[in-house]
N, C-alpha and C positions, 0 to 999 in steps of 0.2 A: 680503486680502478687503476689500473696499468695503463699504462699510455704510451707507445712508441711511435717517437717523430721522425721519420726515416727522412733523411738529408743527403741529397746527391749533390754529384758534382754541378755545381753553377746555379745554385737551388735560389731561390726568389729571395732575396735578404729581408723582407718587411714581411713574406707570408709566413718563416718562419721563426721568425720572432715575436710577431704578432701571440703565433699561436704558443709561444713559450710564454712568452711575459702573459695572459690571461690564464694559465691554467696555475703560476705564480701566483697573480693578486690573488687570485680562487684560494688556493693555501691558505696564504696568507690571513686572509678575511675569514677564511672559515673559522680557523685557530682562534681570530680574536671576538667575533661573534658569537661562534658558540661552546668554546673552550674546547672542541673536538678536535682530532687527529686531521689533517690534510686527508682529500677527498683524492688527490690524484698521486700517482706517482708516475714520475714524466723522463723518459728516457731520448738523450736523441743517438740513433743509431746509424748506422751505414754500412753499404754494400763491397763500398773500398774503404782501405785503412786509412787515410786520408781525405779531406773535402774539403773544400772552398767554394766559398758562395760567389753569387755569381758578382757581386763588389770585391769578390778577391778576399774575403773574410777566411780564416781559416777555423773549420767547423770542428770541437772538439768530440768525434763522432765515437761512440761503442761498434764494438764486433757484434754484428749477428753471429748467435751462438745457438745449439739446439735446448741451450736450457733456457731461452728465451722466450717465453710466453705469454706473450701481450692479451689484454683485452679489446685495447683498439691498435690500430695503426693507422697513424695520420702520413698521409703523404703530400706536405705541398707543393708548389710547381716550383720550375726552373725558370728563371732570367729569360727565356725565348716566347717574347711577345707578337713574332709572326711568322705563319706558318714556314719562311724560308730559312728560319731561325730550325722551328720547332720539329718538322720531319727528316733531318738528319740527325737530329740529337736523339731523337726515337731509335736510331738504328743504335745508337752506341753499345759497348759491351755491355757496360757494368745497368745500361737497361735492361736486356734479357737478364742479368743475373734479379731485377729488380722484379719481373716477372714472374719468375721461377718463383720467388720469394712469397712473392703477395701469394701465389696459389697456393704453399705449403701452410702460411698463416689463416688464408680461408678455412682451408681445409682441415685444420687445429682447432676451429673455433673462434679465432680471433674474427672481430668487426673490421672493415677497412672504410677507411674514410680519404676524400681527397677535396683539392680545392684549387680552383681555378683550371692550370694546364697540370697539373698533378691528377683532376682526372682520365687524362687520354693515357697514362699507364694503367692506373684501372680497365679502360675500356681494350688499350695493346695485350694483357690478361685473360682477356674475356669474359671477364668478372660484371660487365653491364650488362650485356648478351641479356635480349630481349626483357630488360628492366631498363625503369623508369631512370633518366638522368639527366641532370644539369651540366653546364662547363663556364668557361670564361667566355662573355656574349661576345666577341669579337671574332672570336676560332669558332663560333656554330658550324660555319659553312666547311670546315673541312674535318670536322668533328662528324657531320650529319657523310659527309663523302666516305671518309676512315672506315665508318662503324654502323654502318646501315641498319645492324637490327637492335640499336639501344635507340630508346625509345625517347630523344632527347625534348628536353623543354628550356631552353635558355633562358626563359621570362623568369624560371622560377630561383630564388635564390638556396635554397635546400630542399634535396629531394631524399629524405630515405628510404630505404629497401630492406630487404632479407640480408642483403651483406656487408652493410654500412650505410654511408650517406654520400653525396655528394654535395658540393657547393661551389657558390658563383666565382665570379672573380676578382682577381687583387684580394681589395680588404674581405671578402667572400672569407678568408682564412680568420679572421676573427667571429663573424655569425656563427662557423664548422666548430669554433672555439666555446663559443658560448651555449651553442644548441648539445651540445656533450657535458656544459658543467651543467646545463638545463636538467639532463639526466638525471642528475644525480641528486641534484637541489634546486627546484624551481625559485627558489628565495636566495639562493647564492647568487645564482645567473641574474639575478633582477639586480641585486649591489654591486657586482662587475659591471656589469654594463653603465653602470652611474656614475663607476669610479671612471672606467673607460670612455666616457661622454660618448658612448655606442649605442646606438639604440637598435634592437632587435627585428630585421627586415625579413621579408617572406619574398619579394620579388625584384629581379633585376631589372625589371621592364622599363623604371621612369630611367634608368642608367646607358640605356639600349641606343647607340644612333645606328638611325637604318642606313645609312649611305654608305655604313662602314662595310654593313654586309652587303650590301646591292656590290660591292665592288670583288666581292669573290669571282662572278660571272659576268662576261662582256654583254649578255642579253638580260641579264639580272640589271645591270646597270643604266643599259638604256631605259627600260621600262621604268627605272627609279625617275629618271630624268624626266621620262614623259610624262607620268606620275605628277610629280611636281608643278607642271606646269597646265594640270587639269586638274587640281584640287576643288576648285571651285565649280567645273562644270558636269561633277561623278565621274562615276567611273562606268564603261562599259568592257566586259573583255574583249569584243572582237573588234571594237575601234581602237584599243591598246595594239592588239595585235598584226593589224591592219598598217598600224603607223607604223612600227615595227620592222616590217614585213617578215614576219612570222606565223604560223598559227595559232590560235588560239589557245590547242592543246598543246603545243611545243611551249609556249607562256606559259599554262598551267603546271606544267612536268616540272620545268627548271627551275621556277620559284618553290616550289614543294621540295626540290631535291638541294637546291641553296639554302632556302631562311625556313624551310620546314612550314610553309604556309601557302595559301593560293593568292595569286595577284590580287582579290579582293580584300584580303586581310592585311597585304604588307601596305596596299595602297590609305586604309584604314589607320594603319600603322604613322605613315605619313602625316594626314590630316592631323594625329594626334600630336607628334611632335611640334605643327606647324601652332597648333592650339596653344599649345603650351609656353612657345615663347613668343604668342601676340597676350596670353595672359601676364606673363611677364613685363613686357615695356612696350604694350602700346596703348594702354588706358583704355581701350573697346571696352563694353561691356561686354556680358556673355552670350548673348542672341549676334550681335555682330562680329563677334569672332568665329562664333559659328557659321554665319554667311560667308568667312573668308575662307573656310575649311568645305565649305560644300554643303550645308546641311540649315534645313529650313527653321531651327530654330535652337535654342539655347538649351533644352530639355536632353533632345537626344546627344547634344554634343557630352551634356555633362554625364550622361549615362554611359555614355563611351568611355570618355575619362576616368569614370571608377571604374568601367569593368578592365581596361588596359593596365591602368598603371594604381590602383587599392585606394585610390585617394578622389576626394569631391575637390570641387573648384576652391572652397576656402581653403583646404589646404594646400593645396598647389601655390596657388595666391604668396599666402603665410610664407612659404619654404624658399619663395625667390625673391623676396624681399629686402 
């Protein structure tokens, strides 16, 4: 398998090294496991002659050439972890040229893959356009603004499609790493990951803080607030909105078009976080932590809990330990 790591300028130093050094041990380990030839051959390339990460590394990058013909192309993100960072560097030159590029490779046959804010060049492309996709859960809110007709899901930590994959954020670039050596060898990716003390995640949700994105929008943010401070006694929407003073349907639009969900769900959302660190350090058991989240009894909280974040109470338990 070919593999081209495409490295711009100020590119994320740990997502793309991550994704070098595992498709390395993968070599490596394949050779001495099963006497075979290396499963990948790993290129990192660039759009300019020159690049530097965004620690000021300088990346030793290949020309894109037309006799270059990847089977995948990895793109990971760039050093700009908020949006006042992230939407001028979108305008830069050698972006468009990065553009142009991904659609000439699509359209060769090459797979593209991205991770974290490495997806919203995919999506600046058009290449999501009305397909399923994940991003870095902190940019949802202007990811979901950007790119209206990709069909994003932030909870989930890899979403593939017909023309690659996408995946979540930060270490998201090592899952994008493993779920492609998966490809190749389900039993390779299983000794990576052992070597790498990585274990194989499917969602970003238990990683998710809501407040981060309640703060894209000034009425997103209040209703987070209010939220909070009615965990315990439900939720109704039209007394959310009423405190507000807003409407109803104005609360239900904004949070659909910010967190990609209705006030009932992010306020759910809530409970859940709140759950989570009374399971942590305050010795409740699980029926009374459930009373402190709103809900009459230990059953349905823990049902929630699996179905939000993959995991029952013991394990949750287990992991904050």
């Amino acid at each position: 398998m070919h593999i081209s790591v495409l490295a711009l300028e100020g590119v994320f130093d740990t997502g793309l090294t991550v994704t070098l050094d595992a498709f390395r041990i993968a070599n490596n380990l394949s050779g001495r496991l099963t006497g075979g030839t290396p499963h990948f051959d790993v290129s990192i390339v660039g759009v300019r002659r020159k690049v530097r990460s965004g620690q000021g590394l300088a990346i030793p990058v290949q020309a894109v050439t037309p006799e270059l013909k990847p089977d995948w192309v990895i793109v990971p993100a760039l050093s700009t972890g908020t949006p006042e960072q992230l939407v001028p560097a979108l305008e830069r030159p050698d972006m468009k040229q990065l553009r142009a590029q991904l659609l000439k490779w699509n359209a060769d046959g090459a797979q593209i893959a991205a991770s974290c804010i490495g997806t919203f060049f995919l999506a600046e492309a058009g290449l999501l356009d009305h397909r399923e996709a994940t991003t870095t859960w902190w940019l949802a809110p202007l990811f979901r603004q950007r790119y209206p007709n990709v069909r994003l899901d932030e909870s989930r930590m890899l979403v593939p499609t017909d023309i690659g994959v996408t995946a979540g954020a930060a270490m998201g670039h090592l899952d994008l790493a493993l779920w492609l050596i998966r490809k190749a060898s389900p039993e390779l990716a299983t000794v990576v990951s052992r070597y790498l003390l990585a274990d194989i995640r499917t969602l970003q949700a238990p990683y998710i803080i809501p407040n981060h994105l309640a703060q894209a929008d000034p009425l997103v943010l209040r209703f987070e607030r209010w939220a909070r401070d009615h965990l315990k006694a439900g939720f109704s929407l039209q007394e959310a909105a009423s405190a507000l003073a807003t409407s109803a349907r104005t609360l239900q639009r904004r949070c659909e078009a910010v967190l990609g969900k209705s006030p009932l769900s992010y306020f759910q959302d809530l409970r859940v976080e709140h759950a989570q660190s009374l399971l942590h350090g305050s010795g409740l058991d699980l029926d009374a932590i459930a009373a402190e989240v709103g809900y009459a009894d230990g059953a349905t909280l823990r049902t929630l809990l699996r179905q939000r974040l993959g995991r029952g109470v013991r394990d949750l338990r287990a992991e904050l330990r």
